[in-house]
N, C-alpha and C positions, 0 to 999 in steps of 0.2 A: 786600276780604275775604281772610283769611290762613285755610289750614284746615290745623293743627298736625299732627304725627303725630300726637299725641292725638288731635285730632278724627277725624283718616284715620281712624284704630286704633277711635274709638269707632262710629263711621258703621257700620265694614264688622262691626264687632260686631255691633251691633244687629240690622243686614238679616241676618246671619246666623241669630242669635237667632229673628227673625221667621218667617224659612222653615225653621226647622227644631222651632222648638220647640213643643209644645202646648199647650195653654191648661194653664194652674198648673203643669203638669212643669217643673223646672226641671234648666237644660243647667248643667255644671259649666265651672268655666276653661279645665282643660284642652281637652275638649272643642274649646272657642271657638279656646283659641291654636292647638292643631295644625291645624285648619283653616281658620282664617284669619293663619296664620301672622302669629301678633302675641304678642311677649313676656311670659308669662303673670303676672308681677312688675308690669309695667305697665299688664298688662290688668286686672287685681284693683285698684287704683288708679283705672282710668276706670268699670270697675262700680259703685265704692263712690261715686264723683262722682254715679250718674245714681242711686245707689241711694238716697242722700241727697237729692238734688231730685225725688224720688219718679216716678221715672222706671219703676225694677227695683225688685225685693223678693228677698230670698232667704230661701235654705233651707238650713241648717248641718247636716252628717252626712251620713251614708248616703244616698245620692238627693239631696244637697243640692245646689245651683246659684241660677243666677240665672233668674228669671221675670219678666215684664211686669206691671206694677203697674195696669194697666189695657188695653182693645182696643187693638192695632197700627193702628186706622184712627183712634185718639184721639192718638197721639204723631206728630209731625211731626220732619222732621228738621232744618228749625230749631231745636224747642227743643233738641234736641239738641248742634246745634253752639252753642247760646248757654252748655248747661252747662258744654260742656268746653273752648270756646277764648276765650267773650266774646260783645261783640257783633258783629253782622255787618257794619255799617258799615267801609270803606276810611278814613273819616277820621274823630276825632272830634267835628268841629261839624255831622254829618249823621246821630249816632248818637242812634235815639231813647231808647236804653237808658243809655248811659255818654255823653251828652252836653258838650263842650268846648267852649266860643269858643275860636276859630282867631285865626291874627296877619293874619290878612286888614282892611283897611280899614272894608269893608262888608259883612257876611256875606249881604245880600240881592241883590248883584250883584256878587259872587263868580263867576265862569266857573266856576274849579276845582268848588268848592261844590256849583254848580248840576249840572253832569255826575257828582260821586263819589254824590249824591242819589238821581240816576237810577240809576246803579249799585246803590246800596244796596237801591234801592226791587226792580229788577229780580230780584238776589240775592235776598231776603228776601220777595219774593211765589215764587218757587219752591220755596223751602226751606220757609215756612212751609206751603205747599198741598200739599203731597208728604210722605204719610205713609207709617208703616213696611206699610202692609198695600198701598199704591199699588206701592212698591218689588217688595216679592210677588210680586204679578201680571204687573206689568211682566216680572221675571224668567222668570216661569212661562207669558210668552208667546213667551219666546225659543227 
């Protein structure tokens, strides 16, 4: 698994998001960039990605920003990193999203195969079970 500045920049958004924002209030860019020191040209880019995969919703004007399209303990931050970098698979004949046959012989007794799986599998059982409201707490018991 590759996790892009994009993904970085949208992750540390989000969790940002999470612990600071209120239910429907929406935080603006700026906001987001100065404190999570992320490029706010860039950042308005990876919102409108999650805000499209119905991730955020926002709000245009005066008080406008971005808001959570549903509870932080319902968005995981897999789906997250699948919005903005792909799947999460290391290779593509073990992705169960963007799935490839490989130039391997046998893909059933492939070594390589058999360990990037596990890998995947590892990856992608944490990131799917780790939600934005898990992140929170975790923080807010530090």
């Amino acid at each position: 698994m590759h996790l892009s500045k994009r993904g970085e920049y949208g992750l540390r958004a989000m969790i940002y998001l999470a612990r600071t924002a209120e239910e429907d209030q929406p935080v603006t860019i700026k906001s987001i960039a100065e404190n999570e020191n992320i490029p706010s040209k860039f950042l308005e880019q990876i919102l409108l990605n999650l805000k499209y995969a119905g991730i955020l919703q926002s709000k245009m004007g005066t008080g406008g920003g971005y808001y959570f399209a549903r509870p932080t303990d319902e968005i995981t931050l897999g789906q997250i990193k699948r919005v903005l970098d792909g799947p999460i698979a290391p290779i593509r004949c073990v992705s169960q999203m963007a799935y490839e046959p490989c130039g391997c012989p046998d893909e059933n007794t492939c070594g390589l195969r058999l360990v990037m799986k596990d890998v995947r599998d590892a990856i992608a059982n944490i990131l799917d079970e780790t939600t934005l409201a898990d992140i929170t707490e975790r923080v807010k018991a530090i």
